[in-house]
C-alpha positions in Angstrom: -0.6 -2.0 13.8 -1.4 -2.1 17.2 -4.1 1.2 17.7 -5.1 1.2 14.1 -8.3 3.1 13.8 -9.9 2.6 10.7 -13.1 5.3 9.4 -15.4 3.3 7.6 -18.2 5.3 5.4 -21.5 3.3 4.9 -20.9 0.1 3.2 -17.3 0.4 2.9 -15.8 -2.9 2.8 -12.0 -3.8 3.8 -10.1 -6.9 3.9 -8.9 -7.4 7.7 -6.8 -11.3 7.6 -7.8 -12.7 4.7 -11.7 -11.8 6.1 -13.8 -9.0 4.1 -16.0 -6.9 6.6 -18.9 -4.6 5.3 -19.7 -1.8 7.0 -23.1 -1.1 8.2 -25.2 2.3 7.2 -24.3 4.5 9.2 -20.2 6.0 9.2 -18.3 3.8 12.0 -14.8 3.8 13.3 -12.9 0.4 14.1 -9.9 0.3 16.5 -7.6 -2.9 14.9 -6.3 -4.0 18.4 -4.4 -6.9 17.2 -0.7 -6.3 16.0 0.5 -6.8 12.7 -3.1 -7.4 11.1 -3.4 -7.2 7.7 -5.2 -4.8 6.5 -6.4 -3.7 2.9 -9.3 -0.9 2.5 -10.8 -2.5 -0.5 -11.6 1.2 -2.2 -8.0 1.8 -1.7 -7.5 -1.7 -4.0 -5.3 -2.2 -7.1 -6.6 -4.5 -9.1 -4.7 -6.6 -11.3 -5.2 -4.9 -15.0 -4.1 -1.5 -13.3 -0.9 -2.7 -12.7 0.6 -0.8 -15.6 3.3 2.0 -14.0 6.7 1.1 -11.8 4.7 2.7 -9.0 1.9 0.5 -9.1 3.9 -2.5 -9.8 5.6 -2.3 -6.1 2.2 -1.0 -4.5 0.3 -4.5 -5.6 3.1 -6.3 -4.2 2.8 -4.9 -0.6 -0.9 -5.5 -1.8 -0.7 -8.9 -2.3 0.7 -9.3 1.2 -1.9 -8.0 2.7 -4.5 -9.4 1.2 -3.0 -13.1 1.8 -2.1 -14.2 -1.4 1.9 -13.9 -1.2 4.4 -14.4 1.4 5.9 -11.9 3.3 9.6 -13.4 2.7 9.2 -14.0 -0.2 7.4 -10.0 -1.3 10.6 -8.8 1.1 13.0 -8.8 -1.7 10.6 -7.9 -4.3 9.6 -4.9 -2.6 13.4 -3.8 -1.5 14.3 -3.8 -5.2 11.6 -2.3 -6.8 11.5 0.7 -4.4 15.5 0.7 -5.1 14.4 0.9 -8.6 11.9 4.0 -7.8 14.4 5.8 -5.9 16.7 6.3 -9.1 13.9 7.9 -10.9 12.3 9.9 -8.1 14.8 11.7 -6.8 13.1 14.7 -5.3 13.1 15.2 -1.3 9.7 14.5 -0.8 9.3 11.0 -3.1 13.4 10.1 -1.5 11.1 10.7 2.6 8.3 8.4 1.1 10.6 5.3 -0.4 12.5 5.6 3.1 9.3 5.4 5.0 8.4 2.1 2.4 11.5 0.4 3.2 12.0 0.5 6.9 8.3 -0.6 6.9 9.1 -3.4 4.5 12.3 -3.7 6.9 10.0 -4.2 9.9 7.1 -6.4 8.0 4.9 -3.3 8.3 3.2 -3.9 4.8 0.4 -1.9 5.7 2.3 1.4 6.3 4.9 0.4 3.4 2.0 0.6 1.1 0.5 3.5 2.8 4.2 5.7 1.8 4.1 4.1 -1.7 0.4 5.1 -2.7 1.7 8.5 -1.7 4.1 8.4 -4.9 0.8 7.4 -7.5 -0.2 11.3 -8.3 3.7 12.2 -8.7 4.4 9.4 -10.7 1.1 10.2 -12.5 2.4 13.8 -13.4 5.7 12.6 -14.5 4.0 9.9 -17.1 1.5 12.9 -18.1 4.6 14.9 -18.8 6.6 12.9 -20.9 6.5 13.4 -24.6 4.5 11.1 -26.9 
């Protein structure tokens, strides 16, 4: 993530190594200089009771990478399969760019940018769920 630059509104908080940083009052931008920090916009979040859609499920994982709390080798093959698993439900161009984005980031231990290309997916898998018959 060498060059990262991060927008911070005031009070915004994100998780940078394991460390949570509060921004100040005023709107501030931070440059992450240091390569494959881990990096987790605590707004952006999933918490654990929101975990309830095939989408989400793979976003925590990347998730829990970043935050610390899993191992990268281990999350590897969790991640591979479940975005396997997406990409024979979302089949559409767009959502097919996205989960090949996710897995040549999860390739290169990018979890930050695998997440990134798998939040993308939420408001499509959102309609999709929203569409379904009850």
């Amino acid at each position: 993530m060498t060059g990262l630059v991060l927008k911070l509104a005031p009070k915004e908080r994100v998780l940078i190594n394991g460390a949570v940083i509060e921004n100040g009052e005023r709107r501030s931008r931070l440059a992450i200089m240091t390569p494959n920090a881990n990096i987790l916009r605590l707004r952006d979040a999933i918490h654990p009771g929101e975990v309830n859609t095939p989408v989400r499920r793979v976003c925590y994982i990347a998730q829990l990478v970043l935050s610390g709390d899993a191992d990268p080798e281990e999350a590897k093959l969790q991640l591979l399969r479940g975005i396997e698993q997406l990409s024979q439900v979302l089949t559409d161009h767009d959502s097919r760019t996205q989960l090949n984005a996710a897995t040549l980031a999860v390739i290169d231990n990018q979890h930050y940018q695998a997440l990134k290309a798998l939040r993308s997916l939420l408001p499509r898998e959102e309609r999709l769920l929203s569409a379904r018959p009850s």
